[in-house]
BAZA-992069 format. One record per residue: residue number from 1; x, y, z of N, C-alpha, C in turn. Coordinates in Angstrom, 1 decimal. Each point is the difference from the previous one (the first is absolute). Example, Ala and Ser with C-alpha at 12.3 -4.5 7.8 and 13.67 -1.06 7.14 Angstrom:
<sites>
SITE    nr     n_px     n_py     n_pz    ca_px    ca_py    ca_pz     c_px     c_py     c_pz
SITE     1     13.2     -5.7      7.8     -0.9      1.2      0.0      0.9      1.2      0.0
SITE     2     -0.4      1.1     -0.7      0.9      1.1      0.0     -0.8      1.1      0.8
</sites>
This chain:
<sites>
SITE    nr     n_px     n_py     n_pz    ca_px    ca_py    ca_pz     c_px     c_py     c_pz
SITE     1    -22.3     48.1     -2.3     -0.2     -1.2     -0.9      1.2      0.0     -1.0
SITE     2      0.7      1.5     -0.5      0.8     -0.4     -1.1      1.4     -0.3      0.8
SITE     3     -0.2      0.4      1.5      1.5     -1.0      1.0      0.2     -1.4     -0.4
SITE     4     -1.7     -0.4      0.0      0.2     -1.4      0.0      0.0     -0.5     -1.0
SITE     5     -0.5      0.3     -1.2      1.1     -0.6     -1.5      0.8      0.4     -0.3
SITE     6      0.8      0.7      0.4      1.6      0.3      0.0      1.0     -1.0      0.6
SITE     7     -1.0     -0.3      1.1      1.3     -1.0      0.9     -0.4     -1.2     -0.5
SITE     8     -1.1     -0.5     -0.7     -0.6     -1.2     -0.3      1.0      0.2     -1.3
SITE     9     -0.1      0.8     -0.6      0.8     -0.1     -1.9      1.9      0.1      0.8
SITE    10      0.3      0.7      1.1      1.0     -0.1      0.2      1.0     -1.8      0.7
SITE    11     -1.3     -0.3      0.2      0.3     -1.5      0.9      0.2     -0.8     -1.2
SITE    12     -1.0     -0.2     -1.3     -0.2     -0.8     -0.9      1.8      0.3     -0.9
SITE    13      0.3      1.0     -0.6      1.0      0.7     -0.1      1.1     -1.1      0.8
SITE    14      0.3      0.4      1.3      0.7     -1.0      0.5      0.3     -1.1      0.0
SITE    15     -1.3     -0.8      0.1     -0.4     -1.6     -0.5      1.0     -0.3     -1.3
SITE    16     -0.9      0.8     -1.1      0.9     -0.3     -1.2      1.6      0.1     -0.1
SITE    17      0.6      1.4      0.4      1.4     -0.1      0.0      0.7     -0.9      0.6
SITE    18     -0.6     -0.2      1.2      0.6     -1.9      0.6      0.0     -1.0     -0.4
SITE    19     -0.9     -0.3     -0.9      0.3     -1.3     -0.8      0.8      0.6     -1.2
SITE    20      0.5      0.8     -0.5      1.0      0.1     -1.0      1.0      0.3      0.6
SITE    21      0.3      0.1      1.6      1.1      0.6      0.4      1.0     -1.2      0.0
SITE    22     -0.5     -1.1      0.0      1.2     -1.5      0.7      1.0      0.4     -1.8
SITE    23      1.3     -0.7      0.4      0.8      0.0     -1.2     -0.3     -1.7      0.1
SITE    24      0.8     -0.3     -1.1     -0.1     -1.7     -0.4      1.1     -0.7      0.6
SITE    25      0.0     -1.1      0.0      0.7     -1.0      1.0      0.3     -0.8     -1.2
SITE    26      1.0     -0.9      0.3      1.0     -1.5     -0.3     -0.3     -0.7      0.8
SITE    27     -1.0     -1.0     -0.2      0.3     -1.1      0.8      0.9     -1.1     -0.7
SITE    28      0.7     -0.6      0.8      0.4     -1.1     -0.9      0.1     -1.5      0.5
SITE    29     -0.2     -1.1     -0.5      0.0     -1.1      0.3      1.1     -1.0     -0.4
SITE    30      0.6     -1.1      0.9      1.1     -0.8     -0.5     -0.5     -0.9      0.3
SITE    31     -0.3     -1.3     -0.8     -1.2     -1.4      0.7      1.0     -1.3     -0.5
SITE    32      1.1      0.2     -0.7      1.1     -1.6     -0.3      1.3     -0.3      0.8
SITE    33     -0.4      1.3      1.6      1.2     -0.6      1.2     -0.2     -1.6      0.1
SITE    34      1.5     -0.6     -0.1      0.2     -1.2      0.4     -0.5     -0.5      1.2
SITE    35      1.2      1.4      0.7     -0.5     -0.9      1.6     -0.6      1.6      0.5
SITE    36      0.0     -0.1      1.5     -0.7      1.3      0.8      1.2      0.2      1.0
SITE    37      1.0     -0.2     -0.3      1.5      0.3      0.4      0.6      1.4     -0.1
SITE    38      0.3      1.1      1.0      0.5      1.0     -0.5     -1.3      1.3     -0.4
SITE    39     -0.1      0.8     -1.1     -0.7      1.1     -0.1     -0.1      0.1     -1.8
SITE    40     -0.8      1.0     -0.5      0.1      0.4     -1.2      0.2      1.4     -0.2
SITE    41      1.4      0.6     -0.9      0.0      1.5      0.6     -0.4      0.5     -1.5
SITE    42     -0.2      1.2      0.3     -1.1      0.8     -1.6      1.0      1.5     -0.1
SITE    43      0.6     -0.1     -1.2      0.0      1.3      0.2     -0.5      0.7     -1.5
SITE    44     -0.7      1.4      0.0     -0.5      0.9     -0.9      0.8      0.8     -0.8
SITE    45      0.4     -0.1     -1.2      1.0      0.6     -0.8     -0.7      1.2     -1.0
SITE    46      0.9      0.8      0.1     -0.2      0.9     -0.9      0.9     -0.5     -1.2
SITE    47      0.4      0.3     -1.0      1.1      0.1     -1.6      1.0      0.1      0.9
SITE    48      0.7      1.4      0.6      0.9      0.4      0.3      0.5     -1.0      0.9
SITE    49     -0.8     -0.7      0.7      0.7     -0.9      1.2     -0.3     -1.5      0.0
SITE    50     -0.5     -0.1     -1.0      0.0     -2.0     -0.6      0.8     -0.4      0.4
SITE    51      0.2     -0.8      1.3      1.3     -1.1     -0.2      1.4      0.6     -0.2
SITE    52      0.0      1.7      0.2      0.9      0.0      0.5      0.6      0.8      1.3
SITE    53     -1.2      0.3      0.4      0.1      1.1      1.6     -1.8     -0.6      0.6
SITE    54      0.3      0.5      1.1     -1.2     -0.2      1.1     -1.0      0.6     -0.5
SITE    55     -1.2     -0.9      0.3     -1.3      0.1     -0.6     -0.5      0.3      0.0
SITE    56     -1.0      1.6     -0.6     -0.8      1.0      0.8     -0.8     -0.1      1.0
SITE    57     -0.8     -1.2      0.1     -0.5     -0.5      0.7      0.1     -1.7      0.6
SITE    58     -0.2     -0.4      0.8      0.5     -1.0      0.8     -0.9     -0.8      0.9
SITE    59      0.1     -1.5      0.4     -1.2     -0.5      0.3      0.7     -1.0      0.1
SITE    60     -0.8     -1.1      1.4      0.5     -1.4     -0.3     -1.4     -1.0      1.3
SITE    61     -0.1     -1.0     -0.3     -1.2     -0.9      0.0      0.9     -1.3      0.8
SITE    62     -1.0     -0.8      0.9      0.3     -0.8      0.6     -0.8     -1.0     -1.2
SITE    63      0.7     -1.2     -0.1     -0.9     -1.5     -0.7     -0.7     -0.6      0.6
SITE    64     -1.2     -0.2     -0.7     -1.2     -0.9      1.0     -0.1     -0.7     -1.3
SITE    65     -0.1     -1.7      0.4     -0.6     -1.0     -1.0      0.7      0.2     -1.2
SITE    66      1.4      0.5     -0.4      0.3      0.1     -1.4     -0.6      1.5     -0.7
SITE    67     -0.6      0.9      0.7      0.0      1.3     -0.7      0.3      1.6      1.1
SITE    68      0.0      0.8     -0.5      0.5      1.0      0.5     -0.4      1.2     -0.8
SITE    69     -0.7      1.0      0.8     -0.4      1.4     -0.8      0.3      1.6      0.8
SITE    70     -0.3      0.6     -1.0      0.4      1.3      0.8     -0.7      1.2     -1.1
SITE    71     -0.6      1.2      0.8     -0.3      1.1     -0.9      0.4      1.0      0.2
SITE    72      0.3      1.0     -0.9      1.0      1.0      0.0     -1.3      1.2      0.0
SITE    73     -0.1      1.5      0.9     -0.7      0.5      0.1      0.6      1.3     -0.3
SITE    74     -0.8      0.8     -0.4      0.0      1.5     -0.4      1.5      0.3     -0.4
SITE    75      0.5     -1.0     -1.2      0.8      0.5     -1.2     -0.7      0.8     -1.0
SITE    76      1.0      1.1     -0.4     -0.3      0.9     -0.9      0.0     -0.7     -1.2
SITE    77     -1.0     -0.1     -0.7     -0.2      0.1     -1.5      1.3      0.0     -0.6
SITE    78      0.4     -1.2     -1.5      0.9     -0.1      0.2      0.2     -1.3     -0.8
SITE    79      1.6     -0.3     -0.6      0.2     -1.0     -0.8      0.7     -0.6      1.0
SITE    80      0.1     -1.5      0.2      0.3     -0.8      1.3      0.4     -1.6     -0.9
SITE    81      1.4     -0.3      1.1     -0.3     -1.3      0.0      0.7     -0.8      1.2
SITE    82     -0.7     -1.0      0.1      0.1     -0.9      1.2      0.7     -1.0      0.0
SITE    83      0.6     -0.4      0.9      0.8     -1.0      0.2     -0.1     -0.5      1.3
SITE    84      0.5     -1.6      0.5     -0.3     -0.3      0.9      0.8     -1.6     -0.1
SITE    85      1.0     -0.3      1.5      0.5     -1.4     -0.1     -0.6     -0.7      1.7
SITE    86      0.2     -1.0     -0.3     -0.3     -1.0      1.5      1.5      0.2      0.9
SITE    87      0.1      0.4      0.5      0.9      0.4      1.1     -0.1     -1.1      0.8
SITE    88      0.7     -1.3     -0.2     -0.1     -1.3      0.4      0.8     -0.1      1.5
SITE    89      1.1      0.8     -0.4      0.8      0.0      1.9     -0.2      1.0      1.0
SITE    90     -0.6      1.4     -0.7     -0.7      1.2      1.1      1.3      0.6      0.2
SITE    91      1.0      0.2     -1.0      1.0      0.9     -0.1     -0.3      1.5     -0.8
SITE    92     -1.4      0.0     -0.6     -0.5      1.7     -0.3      1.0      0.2     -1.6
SITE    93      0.6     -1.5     -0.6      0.3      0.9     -1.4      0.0     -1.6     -0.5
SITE    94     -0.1      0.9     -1.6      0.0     -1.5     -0.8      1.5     -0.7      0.2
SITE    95      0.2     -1.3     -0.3      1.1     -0.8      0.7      0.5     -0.2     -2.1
SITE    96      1.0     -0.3     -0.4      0.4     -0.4     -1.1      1.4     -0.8      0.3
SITE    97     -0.1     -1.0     -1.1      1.0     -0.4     -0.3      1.2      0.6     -0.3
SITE    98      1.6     -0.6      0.0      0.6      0.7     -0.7      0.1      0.7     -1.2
SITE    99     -0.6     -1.3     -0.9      0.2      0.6     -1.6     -1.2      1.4      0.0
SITE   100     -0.6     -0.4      0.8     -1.3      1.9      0.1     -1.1     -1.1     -0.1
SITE   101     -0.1     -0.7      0.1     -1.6     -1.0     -0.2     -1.0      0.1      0.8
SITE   102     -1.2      0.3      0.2     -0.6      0.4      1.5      0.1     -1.5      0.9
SITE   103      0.0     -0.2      1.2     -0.4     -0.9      0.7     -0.9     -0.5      0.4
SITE   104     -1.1      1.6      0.1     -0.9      0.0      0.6     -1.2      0.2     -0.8
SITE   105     -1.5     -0.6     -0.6     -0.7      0.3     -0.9     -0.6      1.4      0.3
SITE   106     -0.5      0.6     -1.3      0.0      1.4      0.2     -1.0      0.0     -1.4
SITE   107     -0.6      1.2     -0.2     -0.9      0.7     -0.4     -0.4      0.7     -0.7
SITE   108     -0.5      0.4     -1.3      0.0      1.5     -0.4     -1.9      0.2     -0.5
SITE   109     -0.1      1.3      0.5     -1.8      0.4     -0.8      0.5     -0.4     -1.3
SITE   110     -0.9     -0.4     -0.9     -0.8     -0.4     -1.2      0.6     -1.3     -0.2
SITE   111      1.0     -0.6      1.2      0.6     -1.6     -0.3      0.6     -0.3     -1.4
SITE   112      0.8      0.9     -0.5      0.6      0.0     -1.0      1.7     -0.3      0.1
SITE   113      0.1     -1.2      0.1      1.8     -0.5      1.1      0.8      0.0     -1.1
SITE   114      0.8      0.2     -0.6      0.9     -0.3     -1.3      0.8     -1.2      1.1
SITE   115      0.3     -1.0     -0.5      1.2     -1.4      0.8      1.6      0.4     -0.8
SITE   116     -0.2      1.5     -0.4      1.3     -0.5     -0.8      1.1      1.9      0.4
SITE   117     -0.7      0.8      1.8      0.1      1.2      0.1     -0.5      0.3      1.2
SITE   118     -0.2      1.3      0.1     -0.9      0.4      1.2     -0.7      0.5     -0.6
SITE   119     -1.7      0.1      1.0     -1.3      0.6     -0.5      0.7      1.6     -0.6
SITE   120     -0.6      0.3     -1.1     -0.5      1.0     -0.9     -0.8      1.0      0.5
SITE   121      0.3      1.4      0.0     -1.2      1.0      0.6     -1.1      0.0     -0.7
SITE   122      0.2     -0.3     -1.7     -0.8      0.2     -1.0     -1.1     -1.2      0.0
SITE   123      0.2     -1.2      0.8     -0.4     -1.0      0.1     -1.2     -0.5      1.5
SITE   124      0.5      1.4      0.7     -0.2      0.2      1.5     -1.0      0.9      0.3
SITE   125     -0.1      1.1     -1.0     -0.6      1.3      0.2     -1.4      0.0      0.2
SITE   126     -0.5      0.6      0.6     -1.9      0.0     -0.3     -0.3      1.7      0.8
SITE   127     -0.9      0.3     -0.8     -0.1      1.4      0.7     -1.4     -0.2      1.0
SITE   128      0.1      0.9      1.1     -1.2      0.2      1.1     -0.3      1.7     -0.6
SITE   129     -1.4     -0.3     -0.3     -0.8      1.6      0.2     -0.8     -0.3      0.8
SITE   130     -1.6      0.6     -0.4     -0.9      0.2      1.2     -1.0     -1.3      0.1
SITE   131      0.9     -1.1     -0.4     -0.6     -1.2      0.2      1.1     -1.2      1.1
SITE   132     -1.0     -0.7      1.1      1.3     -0.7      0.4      0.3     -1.7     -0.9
SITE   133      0.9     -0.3      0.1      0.9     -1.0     -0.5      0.1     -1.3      1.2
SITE   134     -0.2     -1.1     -0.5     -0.5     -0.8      0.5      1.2     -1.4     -0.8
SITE   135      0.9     -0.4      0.5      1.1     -1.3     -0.9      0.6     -1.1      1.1
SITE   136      0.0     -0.8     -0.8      0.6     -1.2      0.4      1.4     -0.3     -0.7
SITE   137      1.0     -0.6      0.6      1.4      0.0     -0.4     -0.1     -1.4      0.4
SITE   138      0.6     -0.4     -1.0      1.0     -1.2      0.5      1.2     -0.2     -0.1
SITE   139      0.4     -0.7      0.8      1.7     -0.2      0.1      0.2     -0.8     -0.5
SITE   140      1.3      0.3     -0.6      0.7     -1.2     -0.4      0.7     -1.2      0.9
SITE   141     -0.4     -1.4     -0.1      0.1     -0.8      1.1      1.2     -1.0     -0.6
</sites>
């Protein structure tokens, strides 16, 4: 008998640690595509790599109807910011003008665009702990 509340208290045990085992996720949503032309590509920044090296993590979404989403799975805990442009020709990078202007509308977490620069980390940042994160971006059109 005390086999079997052992493995009964040992199963229950298990139960529990599984639902605290998942880490948190990013979902993110883009819903002010113009058209459903092309792709939307995401990429996950740390500080160190804002806009100016490759993105810790990476992601990109086909357009249906004017929106486009994607969720980012078992990132470590963690200050983060997101970015993301409409990749209108399916050439895999943002396209700019000469003077450095984007071409292509583009993105940042917390939608904080300065028109007078490029997005801000300070303006970008949002931290993931043991809750998941759930945003909508829009682009600038």
């Amino acid at each position: 008998m005390k086999t079997i509340a052992v493995l009964i208290a040992l199963f229950l045990t298990q139960l529990f640690y599984a639902q605290n085992d998942s880490s948190p996720e990013i979902s993110v949503s883009v819903e002010n595509i113009k058209n459903d032309t092309g792709k939307i590509i995401f990429g996950v920044y740390t500080e160190n790599t804002f806009l100016k090296a490759a993105p810790k993590f990476s992601g990109q979404s086909e357009i249906v109807d004017g929106a486009a989403s994607i969720t980012f799975k078992d990132l470590p805990p963690g200050t983060y910011a997101i970015s993301c442009f409409h990749d209108k020709n399916g050439n895999s990078q943002m396209d700019f003008e000469p003077t450095g202007m984007p071409l292509e509308p583009y993105g940042i977490s917390n939608n904080r665009i300065d028109n007078y620069g490029p997005p801000q980390w300070t303006d970008a940042k949002f931290e993931l702990e043991d809750q998941s994160v759930n945003m909508t971006i829009k682009l600038t059109n």
